[in-house]
C-alpha positions, 0 to 999 in steps of 0.5 A, spaced: 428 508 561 422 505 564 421 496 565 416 496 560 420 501 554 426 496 556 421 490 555 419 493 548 426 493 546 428 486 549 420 484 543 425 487 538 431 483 538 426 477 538 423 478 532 423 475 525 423 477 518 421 472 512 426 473 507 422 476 502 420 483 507 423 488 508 420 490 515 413 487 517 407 492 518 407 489 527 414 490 528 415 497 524 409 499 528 412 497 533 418 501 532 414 507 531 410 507 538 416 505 542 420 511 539 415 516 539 414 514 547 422 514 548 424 520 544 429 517 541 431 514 534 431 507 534 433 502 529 435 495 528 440 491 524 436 485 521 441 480 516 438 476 510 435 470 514 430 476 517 433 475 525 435 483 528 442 481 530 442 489 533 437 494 537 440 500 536 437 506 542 440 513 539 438 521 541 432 525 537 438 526 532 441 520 530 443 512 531 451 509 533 452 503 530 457 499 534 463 496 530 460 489 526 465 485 528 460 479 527 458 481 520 465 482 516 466 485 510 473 481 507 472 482 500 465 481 500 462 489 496 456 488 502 455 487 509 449 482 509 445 487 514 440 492 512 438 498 517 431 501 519 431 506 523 425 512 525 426 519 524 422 523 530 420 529 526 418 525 519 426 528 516 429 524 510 435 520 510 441 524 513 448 525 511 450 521 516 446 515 514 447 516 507 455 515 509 454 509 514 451 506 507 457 507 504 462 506 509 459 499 512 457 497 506 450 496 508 445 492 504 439 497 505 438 503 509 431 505 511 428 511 515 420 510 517 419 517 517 415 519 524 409 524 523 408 528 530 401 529 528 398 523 526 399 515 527 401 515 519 409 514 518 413 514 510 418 510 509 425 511 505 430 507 503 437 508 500 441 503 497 449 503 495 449 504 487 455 501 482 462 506 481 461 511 477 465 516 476 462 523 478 456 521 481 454 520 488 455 512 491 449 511 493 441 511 489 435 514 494 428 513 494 422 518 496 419 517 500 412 512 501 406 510 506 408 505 508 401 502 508 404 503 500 410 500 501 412 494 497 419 491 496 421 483 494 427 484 499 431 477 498 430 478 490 432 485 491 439 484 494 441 478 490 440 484 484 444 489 488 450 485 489 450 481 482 449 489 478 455 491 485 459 485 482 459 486 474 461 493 475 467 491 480 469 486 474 470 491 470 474 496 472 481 491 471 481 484 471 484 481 478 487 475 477 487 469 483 490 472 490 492 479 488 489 484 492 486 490 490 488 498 492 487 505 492 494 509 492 494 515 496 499 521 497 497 527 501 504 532 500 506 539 499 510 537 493 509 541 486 504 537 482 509 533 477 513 531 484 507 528 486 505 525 480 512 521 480 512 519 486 505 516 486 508 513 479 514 509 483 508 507 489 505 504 482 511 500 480 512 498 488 505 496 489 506 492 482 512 488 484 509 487 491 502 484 487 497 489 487 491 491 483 491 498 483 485 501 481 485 509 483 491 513 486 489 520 488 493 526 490 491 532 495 496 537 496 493 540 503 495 546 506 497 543 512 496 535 514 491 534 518 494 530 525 489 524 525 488 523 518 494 526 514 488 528 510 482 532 511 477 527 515 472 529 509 477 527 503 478 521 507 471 519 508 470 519 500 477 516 499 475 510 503 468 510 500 470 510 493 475 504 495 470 499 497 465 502 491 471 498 487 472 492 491 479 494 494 482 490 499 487 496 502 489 503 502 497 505 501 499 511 503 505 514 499 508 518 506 509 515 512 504 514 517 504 515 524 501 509 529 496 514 531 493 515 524 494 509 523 489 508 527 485 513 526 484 511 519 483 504 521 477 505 526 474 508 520 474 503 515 475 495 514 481 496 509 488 494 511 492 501 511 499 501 510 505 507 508 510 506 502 515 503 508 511 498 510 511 496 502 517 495 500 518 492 507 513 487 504 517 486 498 524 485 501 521 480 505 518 477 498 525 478 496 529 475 501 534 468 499 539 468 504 540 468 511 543 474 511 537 478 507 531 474 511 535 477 517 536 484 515 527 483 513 525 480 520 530 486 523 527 492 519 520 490 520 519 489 528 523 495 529 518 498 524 512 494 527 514 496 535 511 503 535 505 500 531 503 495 536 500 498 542 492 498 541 492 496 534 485 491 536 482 489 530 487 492 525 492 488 528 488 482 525 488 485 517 495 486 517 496 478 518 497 475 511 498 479 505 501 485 502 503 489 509 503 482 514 508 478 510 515 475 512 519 472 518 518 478 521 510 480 522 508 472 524 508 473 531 506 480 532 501 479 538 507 478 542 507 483 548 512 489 546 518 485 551 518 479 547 519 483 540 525 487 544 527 481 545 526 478 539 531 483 535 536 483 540 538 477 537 537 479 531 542 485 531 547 479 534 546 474 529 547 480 523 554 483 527 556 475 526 553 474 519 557 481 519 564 479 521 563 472 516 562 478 511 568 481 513 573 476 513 571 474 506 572 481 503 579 480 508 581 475 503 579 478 497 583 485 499 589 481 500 588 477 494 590 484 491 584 485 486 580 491 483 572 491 487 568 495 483 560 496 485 554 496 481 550 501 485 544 505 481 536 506 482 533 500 483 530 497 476 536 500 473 538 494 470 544 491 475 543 484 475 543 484 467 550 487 467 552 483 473 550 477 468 552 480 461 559 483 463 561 475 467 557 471 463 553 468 470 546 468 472 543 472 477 536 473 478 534 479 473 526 482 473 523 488 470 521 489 478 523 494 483 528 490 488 528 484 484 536 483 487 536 484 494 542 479 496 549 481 494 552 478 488 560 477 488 563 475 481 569 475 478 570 480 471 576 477 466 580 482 463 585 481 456 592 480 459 589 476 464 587 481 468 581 479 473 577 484 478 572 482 482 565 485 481 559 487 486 552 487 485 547 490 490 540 491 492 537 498 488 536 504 492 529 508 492 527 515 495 524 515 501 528 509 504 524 507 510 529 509 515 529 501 519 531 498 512 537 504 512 540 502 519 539 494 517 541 494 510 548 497 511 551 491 513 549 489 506 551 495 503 558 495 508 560 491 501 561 498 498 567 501 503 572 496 500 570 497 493 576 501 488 570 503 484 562 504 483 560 503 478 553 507 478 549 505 473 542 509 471 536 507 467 537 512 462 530 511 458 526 514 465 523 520 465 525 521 472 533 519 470 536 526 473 532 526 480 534 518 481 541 520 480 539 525 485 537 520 490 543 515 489 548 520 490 544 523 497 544 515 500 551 514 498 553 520 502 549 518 507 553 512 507 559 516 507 561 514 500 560 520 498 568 522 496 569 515 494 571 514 486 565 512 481 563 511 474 557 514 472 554 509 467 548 510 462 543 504 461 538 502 456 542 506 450 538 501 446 531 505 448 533 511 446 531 511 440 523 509 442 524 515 448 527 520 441 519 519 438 515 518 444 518 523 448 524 528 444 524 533 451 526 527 455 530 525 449 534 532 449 535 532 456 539 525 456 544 528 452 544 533 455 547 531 462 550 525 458 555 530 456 555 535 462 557 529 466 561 525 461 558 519 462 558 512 458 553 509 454 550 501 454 545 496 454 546 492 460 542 486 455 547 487 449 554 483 450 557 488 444 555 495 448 560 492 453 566 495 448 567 503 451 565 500 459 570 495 458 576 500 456 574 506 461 575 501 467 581 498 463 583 505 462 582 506 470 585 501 474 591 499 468 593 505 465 600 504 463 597 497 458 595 499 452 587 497 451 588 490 446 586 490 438 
């Protein structure tokens, strides 16, 4: 490039737009002349104030626009820069504008379209449109001289992002600090495997204190290695996510590091998996020194592989849904520090294990019965910890509301006493750090007489719970130990007849087949048949009393 282009180009970066104008005639001009000499596009990047913060130099076909880091978005629906740029051969906005307008969110794009015959030159703008479902995210206008062209831009600006806001507000009311999401699941699953799995995402992200605003599901033929799903159908999703204000993206399958990145190079949204979820939660949920360990464990191990190059990513996970807990606040420490850091985590838990040992030592030697609540999370083992022992361990109608263990004592009539053990829920795809930190938790269950597995009946997805709880024991090599199969929230059954008679109809069913017994964890009075059959199983020579 010749000094005096150069020069040219060094003129652009100094100039100064009033307010109220889009482009003055000198510097458009300016532009035209500049890139019929060079050959190539050139655009500026001008912030609401008029100053061109950014020349961009592309080819014949079209511009990069560099990473904004000095013009974040945060949760703002745009940016607070307008593009214009030439187009060489007098070519209207392109698909690549149109999607840099929706993926950088930018205030306006403006292509000053090039006649090669003659000095004149149109001008065409497009600007981002609220959310409508069907229609494209974007409002283009045709093209007009330029010496025709007439836009009050400041007022135009405050309008467009007063009608982007009304409209992101009445999508769902957001109450103060919740982040909004758009869940996402790309699988090979059956449509209903799929669709319920995305439920549960829904329910996690609910406990976790996400808005969700859409969930979309694709089933692919195959996944693709950069973005799980195709780059195309990527590019929508992120786009209609910032359409509806969302502040993240949270994929129902575990991502790897390098999709993470793939991902996050394409947007401003913080991208997190289901297992960076629940990892959330459980940080939420943690009260003892025993759970805040296990959280901080299981989230550096997860981190570690997801550390090398994440830049800018990095800095969105700090704070909020995906960066919470004693685990993610120094996360920008080299990779041998957080070795280190969860070395001594794994001998701080093998201590608080051998403490957890000698207290289940002395309760065998005290010779009495140990029975353990297990189930589905949610399934309402709190409530029959606190209903059955008459205490008050914390309930909720949240996934992982439990997730330190309980011990209570149990009185039977005759004076007869077990001790009984309330533990955290399990889940389908169980991030695999949590499995591996959580069996110190769940080492409870090896020295149980009995467990007591207890499923929320009322759930449409009752008999694939079961599935999964069933799987996980096994995992943990309590598939052959002695257990009680206990149906929950019987007092809803009667709601599941009208809403749902299938549904209805299968509970029976597999009630019967797997001979279980039937209660409401809530109401003391439903106790009767669970408190005769454990009678029954650990006294059977004692008559039940009348």
């Amino acid at each position: 490039m010749k000094p005096s282009q150069l020069k040219g180009l060094e003129r652009l970066y100094r100039r100064r737009i009033p307010p109220d104008e889009l482009i003055t005639p000198d510097l458009s001009r300016e532009m035209v002349e500049l890139s019929r000499e060079i050959r190539r596009q050139l655009g500026i990047l001008v912030n609401r104030s008029g100053d061109v913060e950014y020349v961009l130099v592309g080819d014949e076909r079209g511009l990069y626009i560099p990473e904004l880091a000095d013009y974040p978005l945060g949760k703002k629906l745009l940016r607070g820069l307008r593009l214009i740029h030439t187009h060489l051969k007098g070519e209207a906005l392109s698909d690549d504008d149109l999607t840099d307008l929706a993926l950088l969110r930018l205030d306006l794009v403006a292509a000053l379209q090039m006649s090669p015959n003659d000095g004149q030159f149109f001008v065409q703008t497009a600007c981002l449109a609220p959310p409508t479902l069907g229609k494209t995210p974007y409002k283009i206008e045709p093209p007009r001289p330029f010496d025709r062209f007439s836009m009050d831009f400041a007022t135009f600006v405050d309008t467009l992002e007063k009608s982007l806001e009304k409209a992101v507000k009445g999508t769902k009311e957001v109450k103060g600090g919740e982040e909004r999401g758009i869940l996402i699941s790309v699988t090979k699953l059956s449509h209903e495997e799929a669709q319920d799995s995305i439920e549960e995402l829904k329910e996690l992200a609910r406990t976790a204190g996400v808005e969700v605003l859409d969930a979309v599901i694709q089933r692919p033929r195959q996944f693709n290695p950069r973005f799980l799903m195709g780059e195309g159908k990527m590019r929508d999703v992120v786009i209609r996510a910032l359409q509806l204000g969302a502040t993240l993206l949270v994929f129902d399958q575990e991502l790897t590091p390098t999709q993470i990145r793939s991902i996050s190079a394409m947007t401003e949204l913080k991208v997190i998996d289901r297992s960076q979820l629940i990892l959330d939660i459980f940080a939420r949920r943690a009260k003892s020194l025993d759970g805040k360990v296990q959280v901080e464990l299981a989230q550096l191990k997860y981190l570690l592989p997801r550390l090398t190059g994440r830049g800018v990513q990095m800095s969105r996970l700090m704070g909020g849904i995906g960066g919470r807990g004693p685990g993610e606040t120094k996360l920008e420490v080299d990779r041998r520090r957080i070795r280190d850091r969860i070395a001594k985590l794994e001998r701080e838990l093998k201590e608080l294990s051998h403490g957890r040992y000698q207290r289940r030592q002395k309760r065998v030697k005290a010779g009495l019965p140990i029975i353990s609540i297990v189930g589905y999370t949610n399934a309402g083992k709190s409530t029959l910890l606190n209903t059955l022992t008459q205490s008050a361990v914390f309930t909720e109608n949240l996934l992982f509301a439990t997730l330190d263990t309980s011990t209570r004592r149990l009185r039977f009539p005759r004076d007869r006493e077990v001790i009984i053990t309330d533990t955290v829920g399990f889940i389908r795809s169980l991030p695999k750090s949590l499995m591996g930190a959580f069996k110190a938790t769940l080492e409870e269950l090896q020295d149980a007489d009995l467990l007591l597995h207890l499923v929320d009946c009322s759930n449409p997805r009752f008999e694939e719970q079961i599935g999964q709880v069933e799987t996980i024991l096994a995992e943990l090599d309590l598939g052959e130990k002695a257990r009680l199969l206990v149906f929950n929230k019987s007092d809803l059954l009667s709601q599941l007849k009208k809403s749902d008679p299938l549904t209805f109809m299968k509970v029976r069913q597999v009630f019967r087949r797997l001979q279980a017994i039937s209660i409401s964890a809530a109401d003391r009075k439903s106790m009767e048949p669970l408190i005769e059959e454990l009678q029954r199983r650990f006294w059977p020579d004692e008559a039940p009393v009348q």
